[in-house]
C-alpha positions as CSV (number, residue, x, y, z in Angstrom):
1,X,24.2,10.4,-19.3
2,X,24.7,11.5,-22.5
3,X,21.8,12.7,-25.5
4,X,22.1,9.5,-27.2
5,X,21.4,7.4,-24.3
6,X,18.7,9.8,-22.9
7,X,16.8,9.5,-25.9
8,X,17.0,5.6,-25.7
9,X,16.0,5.5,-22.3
10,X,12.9,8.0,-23.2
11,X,12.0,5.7,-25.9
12,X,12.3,2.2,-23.5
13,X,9.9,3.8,-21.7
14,X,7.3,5.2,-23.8
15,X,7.3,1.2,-25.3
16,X,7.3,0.2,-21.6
17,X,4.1,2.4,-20.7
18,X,2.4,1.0,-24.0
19,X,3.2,-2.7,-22.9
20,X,1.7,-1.8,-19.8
21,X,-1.3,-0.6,-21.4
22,X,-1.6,-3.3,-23.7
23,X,-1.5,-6.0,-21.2
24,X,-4.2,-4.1,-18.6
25,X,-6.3,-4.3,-21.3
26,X,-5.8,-7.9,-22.1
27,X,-6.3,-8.9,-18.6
28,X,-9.1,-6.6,-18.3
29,X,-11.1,-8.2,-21.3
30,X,-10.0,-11.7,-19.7
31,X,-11.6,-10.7,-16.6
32,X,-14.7,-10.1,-18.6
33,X,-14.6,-13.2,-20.6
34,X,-14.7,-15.1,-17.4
35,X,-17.3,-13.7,-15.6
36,X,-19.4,-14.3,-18.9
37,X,-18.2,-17.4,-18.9
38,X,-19.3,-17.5,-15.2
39,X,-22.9,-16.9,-15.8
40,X,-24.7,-19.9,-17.0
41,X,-26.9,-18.6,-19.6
């Protein structure tokens, strides 16, 4: 593996962990919305 494609691989995953991140937290806030949603208020 060369420098060029070590750095690209460093960078798919950095975007990678923030995707993660990004989509815990939308499924987490979901999760929320429903049991809101749940409670009859």
């Amino acid at each position: 593996m060369n420098v060029s494609e070590a750095q690209r691989l460093k960078s798919l995953q950095d975007e990678n962990a923030k995707l993660k991140k990004l989509l815990a937290e939308a499924m987490l806030d979901m999760a929320i919305l429903k049991d809101v949603a749940a409670k009859k208020w």
